[in-house]
N, C-alpha and C positions, 0 to 999 in steps of 0.2 A: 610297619610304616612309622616314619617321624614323628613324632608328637609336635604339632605349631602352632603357638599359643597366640592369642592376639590381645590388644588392649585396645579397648576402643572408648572414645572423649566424646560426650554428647554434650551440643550445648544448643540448649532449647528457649529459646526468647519469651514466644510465646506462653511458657508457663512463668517467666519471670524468672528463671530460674538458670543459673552456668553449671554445669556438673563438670568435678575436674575428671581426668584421665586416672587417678588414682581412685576415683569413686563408683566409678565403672569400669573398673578392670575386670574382664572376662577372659577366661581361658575355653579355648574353643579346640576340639578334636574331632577331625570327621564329621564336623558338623551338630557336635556336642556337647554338651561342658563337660568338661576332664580337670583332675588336678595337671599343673606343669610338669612334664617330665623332663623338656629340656629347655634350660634357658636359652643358650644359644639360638636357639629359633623365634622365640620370644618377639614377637612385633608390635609396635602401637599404630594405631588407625586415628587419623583427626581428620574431622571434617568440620569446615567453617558454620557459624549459626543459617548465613544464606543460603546453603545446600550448594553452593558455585566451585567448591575449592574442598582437596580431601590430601592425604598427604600420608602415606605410610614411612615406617621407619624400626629399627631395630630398638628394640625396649632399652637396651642399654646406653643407646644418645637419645634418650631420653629423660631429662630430669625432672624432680620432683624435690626440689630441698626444702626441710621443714625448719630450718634454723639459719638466720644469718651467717652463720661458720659456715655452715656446711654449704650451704651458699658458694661463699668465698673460697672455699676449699676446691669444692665440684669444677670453678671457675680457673682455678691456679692452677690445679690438675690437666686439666682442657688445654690451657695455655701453655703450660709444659713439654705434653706431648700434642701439640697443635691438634686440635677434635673440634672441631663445628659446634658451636652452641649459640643457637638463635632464637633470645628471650622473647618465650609465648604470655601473653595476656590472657582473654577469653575467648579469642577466636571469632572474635565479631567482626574485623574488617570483612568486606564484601571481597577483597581481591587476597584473603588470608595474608597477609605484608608479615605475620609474624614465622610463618611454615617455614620447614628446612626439612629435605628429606636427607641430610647428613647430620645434623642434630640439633637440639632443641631444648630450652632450660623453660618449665611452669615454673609462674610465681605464686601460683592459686593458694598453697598452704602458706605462706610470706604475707599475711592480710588483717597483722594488729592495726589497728588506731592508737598512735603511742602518745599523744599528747592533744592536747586543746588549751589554745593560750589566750585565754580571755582578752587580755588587757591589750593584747597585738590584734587579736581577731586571725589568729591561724590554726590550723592545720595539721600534725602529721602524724605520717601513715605509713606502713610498708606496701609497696608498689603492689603487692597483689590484692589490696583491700579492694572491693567493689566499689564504684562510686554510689550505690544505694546504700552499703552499709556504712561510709561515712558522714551521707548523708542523714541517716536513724542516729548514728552519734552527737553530728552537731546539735541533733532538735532537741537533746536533751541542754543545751546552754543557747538556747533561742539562735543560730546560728544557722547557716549554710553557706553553699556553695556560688561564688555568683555568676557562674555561667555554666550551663548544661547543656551536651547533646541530647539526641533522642531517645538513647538507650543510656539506663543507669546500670546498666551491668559490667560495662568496660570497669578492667582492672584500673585503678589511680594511676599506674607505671605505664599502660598503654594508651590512656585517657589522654594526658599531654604527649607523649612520643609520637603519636602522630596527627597534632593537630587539632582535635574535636573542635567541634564550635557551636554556639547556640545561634540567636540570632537578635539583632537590637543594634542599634544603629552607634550606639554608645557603648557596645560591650565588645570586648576581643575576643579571642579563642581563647581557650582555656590555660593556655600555654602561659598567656600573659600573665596569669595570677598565678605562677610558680617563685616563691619566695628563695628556696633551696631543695636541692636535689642529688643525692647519691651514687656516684656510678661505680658498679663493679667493674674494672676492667680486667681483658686476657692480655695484661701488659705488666711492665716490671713497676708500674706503677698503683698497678690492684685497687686500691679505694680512695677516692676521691671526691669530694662535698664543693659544691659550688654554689655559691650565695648571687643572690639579687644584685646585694650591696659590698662583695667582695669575692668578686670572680676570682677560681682558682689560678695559679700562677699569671696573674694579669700581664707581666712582661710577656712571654710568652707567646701566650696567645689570649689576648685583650676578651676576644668574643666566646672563649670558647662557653662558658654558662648561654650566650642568646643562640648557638649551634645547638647545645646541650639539651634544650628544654624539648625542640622537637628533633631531635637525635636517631628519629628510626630506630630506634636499637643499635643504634652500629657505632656509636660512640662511646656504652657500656651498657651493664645490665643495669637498669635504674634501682635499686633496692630501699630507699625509702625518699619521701616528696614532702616539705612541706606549701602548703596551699595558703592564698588569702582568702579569709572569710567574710560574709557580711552580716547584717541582722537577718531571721529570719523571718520573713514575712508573705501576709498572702495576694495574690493576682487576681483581680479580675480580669476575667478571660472573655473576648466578645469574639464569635465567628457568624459572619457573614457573608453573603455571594454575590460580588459585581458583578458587571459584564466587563470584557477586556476591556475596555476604551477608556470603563468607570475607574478601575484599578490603574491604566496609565496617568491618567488625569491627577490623579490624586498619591500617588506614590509620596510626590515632596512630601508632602501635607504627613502623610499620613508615617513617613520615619522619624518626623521631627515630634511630632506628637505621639506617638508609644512608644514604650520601651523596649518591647519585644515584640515583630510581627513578622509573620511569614506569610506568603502569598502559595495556592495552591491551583496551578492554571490545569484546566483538563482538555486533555488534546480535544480534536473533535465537537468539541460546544465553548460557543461564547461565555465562558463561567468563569471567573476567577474564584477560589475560599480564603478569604481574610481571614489571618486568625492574628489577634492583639490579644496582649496580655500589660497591664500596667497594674502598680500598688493599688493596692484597696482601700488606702487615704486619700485618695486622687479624685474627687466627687466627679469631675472635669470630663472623665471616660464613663460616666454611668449615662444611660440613657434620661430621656427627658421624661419630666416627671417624677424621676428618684431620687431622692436626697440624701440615703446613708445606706449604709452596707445590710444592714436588715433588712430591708425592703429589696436593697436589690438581689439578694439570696432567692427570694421569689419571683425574678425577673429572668425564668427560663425560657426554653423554647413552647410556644405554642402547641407543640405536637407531644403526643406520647412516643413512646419509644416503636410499638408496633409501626405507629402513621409514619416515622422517619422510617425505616427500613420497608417498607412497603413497596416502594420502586423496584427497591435489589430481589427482594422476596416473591415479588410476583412476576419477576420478569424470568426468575431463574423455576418459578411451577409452569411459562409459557414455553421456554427454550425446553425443558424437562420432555413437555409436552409434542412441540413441534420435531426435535431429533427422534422421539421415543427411546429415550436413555435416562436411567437413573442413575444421576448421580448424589445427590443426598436424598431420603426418604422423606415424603411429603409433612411426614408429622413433626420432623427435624428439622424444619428448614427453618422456622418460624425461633426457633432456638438459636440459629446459630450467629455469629459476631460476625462486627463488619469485614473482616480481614476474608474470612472465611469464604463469606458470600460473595467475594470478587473473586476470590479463586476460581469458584463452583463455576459462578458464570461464565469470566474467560475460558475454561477449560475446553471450552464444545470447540473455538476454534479461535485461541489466541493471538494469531499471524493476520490475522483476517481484518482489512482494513472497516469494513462495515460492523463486522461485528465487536470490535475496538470502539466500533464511535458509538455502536447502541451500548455496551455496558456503561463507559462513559456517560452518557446520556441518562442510565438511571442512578450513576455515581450523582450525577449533577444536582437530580432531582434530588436523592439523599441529603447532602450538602443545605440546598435551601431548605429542606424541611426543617434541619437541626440548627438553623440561626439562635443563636439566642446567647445570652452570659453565664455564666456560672465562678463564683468565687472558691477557690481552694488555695495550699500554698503549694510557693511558687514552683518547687522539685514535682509536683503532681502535674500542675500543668507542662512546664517544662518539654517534658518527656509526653512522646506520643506513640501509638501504634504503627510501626513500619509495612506492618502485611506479611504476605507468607514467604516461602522461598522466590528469592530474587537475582536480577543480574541489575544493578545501579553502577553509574558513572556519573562523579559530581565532578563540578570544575568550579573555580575563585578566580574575580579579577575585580581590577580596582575600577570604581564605579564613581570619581569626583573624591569631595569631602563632606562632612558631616553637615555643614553648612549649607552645602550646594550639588545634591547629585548630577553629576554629568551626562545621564542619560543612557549610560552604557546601558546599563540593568534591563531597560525595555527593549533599547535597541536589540541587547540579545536576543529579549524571548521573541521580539519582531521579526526577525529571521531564523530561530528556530523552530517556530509552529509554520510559517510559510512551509520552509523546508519538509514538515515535518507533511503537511496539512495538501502544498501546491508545487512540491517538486515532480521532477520526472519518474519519483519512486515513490508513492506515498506511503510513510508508517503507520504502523497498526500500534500509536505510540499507548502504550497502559498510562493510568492515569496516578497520581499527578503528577506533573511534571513540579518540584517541589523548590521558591526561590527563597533565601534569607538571605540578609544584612547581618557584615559585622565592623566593626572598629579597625583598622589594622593590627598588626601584631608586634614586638619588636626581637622576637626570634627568627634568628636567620634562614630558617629553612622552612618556616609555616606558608600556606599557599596564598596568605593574607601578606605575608611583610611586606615592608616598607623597601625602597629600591637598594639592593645588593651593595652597592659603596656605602652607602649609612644607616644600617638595619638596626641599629640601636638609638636613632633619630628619635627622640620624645618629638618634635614639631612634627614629623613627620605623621610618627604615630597616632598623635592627636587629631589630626586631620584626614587621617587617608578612611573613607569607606570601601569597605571591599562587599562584593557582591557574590552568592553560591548559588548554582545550581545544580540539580540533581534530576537524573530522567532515570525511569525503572521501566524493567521488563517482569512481569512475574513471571515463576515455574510453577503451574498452576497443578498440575499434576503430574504424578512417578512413572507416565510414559515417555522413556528414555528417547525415541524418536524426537517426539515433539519437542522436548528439553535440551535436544542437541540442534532443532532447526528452531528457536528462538534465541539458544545464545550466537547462533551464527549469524542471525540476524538482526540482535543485539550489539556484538564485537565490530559487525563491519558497516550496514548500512545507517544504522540509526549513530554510534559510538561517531563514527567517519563523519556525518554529519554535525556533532558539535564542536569535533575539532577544526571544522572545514576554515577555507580562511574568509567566507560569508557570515560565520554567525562566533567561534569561538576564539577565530584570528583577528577578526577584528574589534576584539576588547582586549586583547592579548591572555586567556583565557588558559591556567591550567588545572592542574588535576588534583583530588583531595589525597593523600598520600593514602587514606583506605579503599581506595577507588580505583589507585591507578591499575590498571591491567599491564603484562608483560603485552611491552611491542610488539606487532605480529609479524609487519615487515621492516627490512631495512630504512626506508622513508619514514619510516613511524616513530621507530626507533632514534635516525639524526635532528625529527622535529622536534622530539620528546625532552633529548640534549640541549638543542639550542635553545626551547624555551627555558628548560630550568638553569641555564648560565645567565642567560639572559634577566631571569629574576633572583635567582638565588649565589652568594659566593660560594662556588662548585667548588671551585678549586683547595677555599677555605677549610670547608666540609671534609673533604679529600685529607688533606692534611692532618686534622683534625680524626678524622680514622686511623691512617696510619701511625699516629701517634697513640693511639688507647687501644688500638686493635692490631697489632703489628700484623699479624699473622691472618689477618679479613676473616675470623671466625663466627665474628657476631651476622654478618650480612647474607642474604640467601642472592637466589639467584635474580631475583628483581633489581635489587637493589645491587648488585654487580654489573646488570645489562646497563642499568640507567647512570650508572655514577662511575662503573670501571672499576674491573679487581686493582686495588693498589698493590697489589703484591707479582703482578703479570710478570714486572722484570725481575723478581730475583729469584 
């Protein structure tokens, strides 16, 4: 029999931890580990961190370069004899956006920190640095990053390429604080550096740096970034539970006054979770009665940690009880993390409209328990626990200005919990449905920019609030059944629902570039087009590829349905 080796890329969140494809390379025979005996059979296996998306391919369209040369070289190569190579990150997007089953370049070994420029306040880094371990770099020159997603493990090169964003009414996505940035191209133009302040061949094409910064990969391989930085400093962080009505009422109020705040609505119960974060010299957000940062350190939540998880924990010893199924061991339960214990619970019957609103219902409880503040800096709060394996779809739309929300925001979630809550179908929607605020952006292709004719607009940019949300489904357990009647219920009824033109047509509503899902139908497909011409210069974008990518190597098949091979006619 053949010898067929396999390589497999585990990337695990949960432990905090990206392990690349060369750090878990396994060779597998009959079921064994064996040495390779033949390469040619040689396969790698990736599977995204959300468990949603998995991708096989032959080891040798596989890259791994451990030097900028070889980098270039592996690239020029490819380009040469035309070969697929589509620059992988950590494999975090939820809809894998960086996958190619024709091939595929990691940047994971490419992950110096090559400079820190005090006197400017920047940045730079080879694209496959982590955004945690840039972030351990700056702390040594009091420094950081000033806007973060949820997860700091995204490589710095996939970090802006597609979008990231935090959340604060006054901050952009991350994209916006790209100073300069490097692209490898599979073109006779190979390498190329594009500045803030002196776009490359600006006759040419004026925009191409605000295309570039969220470039999908399909403009080059980004090979090193530099970033702006700020001081670094620490957050008081307050979480607290309205009721919907409270959380409407008060939204103005409450973007103009924090810096960073997210709202976390749970389908099912009247709950909102606020969660603010503002500087810790800001006395303004301490509660009453406290007057400095000392005292308010001691200003936690009332509960211990058992009485917060006490809802999740005892509901999941009653459901234990009432199925007669063991799924975690009683002496265990009490051990385990929030994340966990939503799995555990939803797992009895995920789909299940009632039993969505009771775990819900003791998410709720949990939530109020755990009100309270806590000071750390601001990269720790920043970042939060996403949960276990999931199916998310987030969408961006312009929500007013910084000044003056327009209402959109609410309006949204007002006809998406309806929908969700009092349609003809009601979902069994997991919690939470999760909103943020950001700044606009002035890169051409972010799902926050500024209108398509003048995406480099500072008036624009300065003014435009854009609004995100995000709805998840867990995979709560490795029964394959259940796993494939939740994303089917995922993909069409719930998914179909925020596109619908009741709740995400009517704020003109699209999709986070790590979110977005391959169309499923035709109609899905031509809406998908006409929104993104309609926001973004398609045609520009288009251009702009087959100028750095002549050959459409860098792009997979996503990014071909939604934007069009440029290469079809020749």
């Amino acid at each position: 029999m053949t010898a067929v080796a396999t390589s497999i890329a585990v990337f695990n969140i949960d432990e905090q931890k990206t392990t690349t494809a060369m750090e878990q390379k396994m060779v597998v025979m009959n079921g064994e580990n064996a040495e390779k005996e033949d390469e040619e059979d040689e396969t790698t296996h990736l599977l995204n961190w959300s468990g949603t998306h998995e991708v096989n391919l032959s080891s040798k369209l596989f890259h791994e370069p451990e030097t900028m040369q070889e980098l270039e070289e592996i690239v020029n190569d490819c380009y040469k004899n035309k070969i697929p190579i589509r620059p992988l990150g950590s494999a975090l997007s939820p809809n894998a956006v960086g996958f190619s089953q024709k091939g595929m370049i990691s940047m994971a070994n490419l992950d110096r920190v090559i400079k820190v420029d005090l006197e400017n306040q920047t940045v730079t880094c080879e694209a496959g640095a982590r955004v945690s371990q840039v972030i351990e770099e700056l702390r040594k020159y009091n420094l950081t990053l000033p806007n973060l997603a949820s997860i700091a493990e995204q490589q710095m090169g996939g970090f802006i390429q597609v979008g990231a964003h935090g959340t604060g009414a006054n901050i952009s996505p991350v994209d916006e604080y790209v100073e300069s940035l490097t692209l490898i191209t599979p073109s006779s133009e190979k390498k190329i550096t594009l500045t803030k302040n002196d776009p490359y061949d600006n006759k040419r094409n004026p925009r191409l740096f605000d295309l570039a910064k969220v470039g999908l990969g399909s403009l080059g391989i980004v090979s090193e970034v530099t970033m702006k930085c700020i001081p670094a400093h620490n957050l008081v962080e307050h979480t607290y539970v309205l009721t919907r009505q409270e959380a409407k009422d008060q939204i103005q109020t409450l973007l103009k006054k924090h810096k960073h705040i997210r709202y976390m609505w749970i389908p099912h119960q009247d709950a909102v979770v606020v969660v603010t974060n503002d500087p810790e010299n800001d006395p303004q957000n301490y509660p009453a009665g406290i007057e400095n940062a000392e005292n308010m350190r001691k200003h936690v939540s009332v509960y211990d940690k058992k009485k917060q998880f006490e809802p999740l924990t005892n509901l999941l010893r009653e459901l234990q009880k009432k199925h007669n199924k063991t799924v975690v061991e009683d002496d265990e339960i009490d051990g385990m993390g929030f994340g966990e214990l939503r799995d555990a619970l939803l797992s009895f019957d995920p789909l299940s409209v009632e039993h969505a609103a009771l775990c819900n219902e003791a998410e709720a409880k949990f939530w109020k328990r755990s009100e309270g503040y806590q000071i750390q800096p601001s990269d720790k709060l920043l970042q939060f626990d996403c949960g276990g394996q999931q199916w998310v779809f987030e969408v961006c739309f312009p929500t007013g200005s910084v000044t003056k929300d327009n209402g959109n925001d609410m309006l949204f979630m007002e006809n998406l919990l309806a929908g969700i809550e009092n349609g003809t179908t009601q979902i069994p929607a997991h919690s939470p449905i999760e909103q943020r605020w950001s700044l606009a952006s002035s890169s051409c292709m972010s799902p926050a920019t500024v209108n398509a004719s003048d995406c480099n607009s500072d008036e624009k940019k300065q003014n435009g609030l854009h609004c995100w949300v995000g709805i998840i489904m867990y995979l709560p357990s490795e029964d394959e059944i259940q796993r494939r009647e939740i994303t089917h219920a995922f993909k069409t009824t719930y998914c179909d629902l925020v596109r619908s033109k009741e709740v995400g047509g009517n704020v003109g509503a699209t999709s986070h570039w790590a979110k977005l899902e391959m169309p499923q139908t035709n109609k899905h497909l031509v809406e998908v087009q006409r929104l993104l011409k309609k926001k973004h210069p398609v045609d520009d974008f288009n251009k702009a590829r087959k100028r750095l990518d002549p050959h459409n190597l860098l792009s997979n098949d996503l990014i071909n349905t939604v934007f069009g091979d440029h290469t079809a006619d020749q």
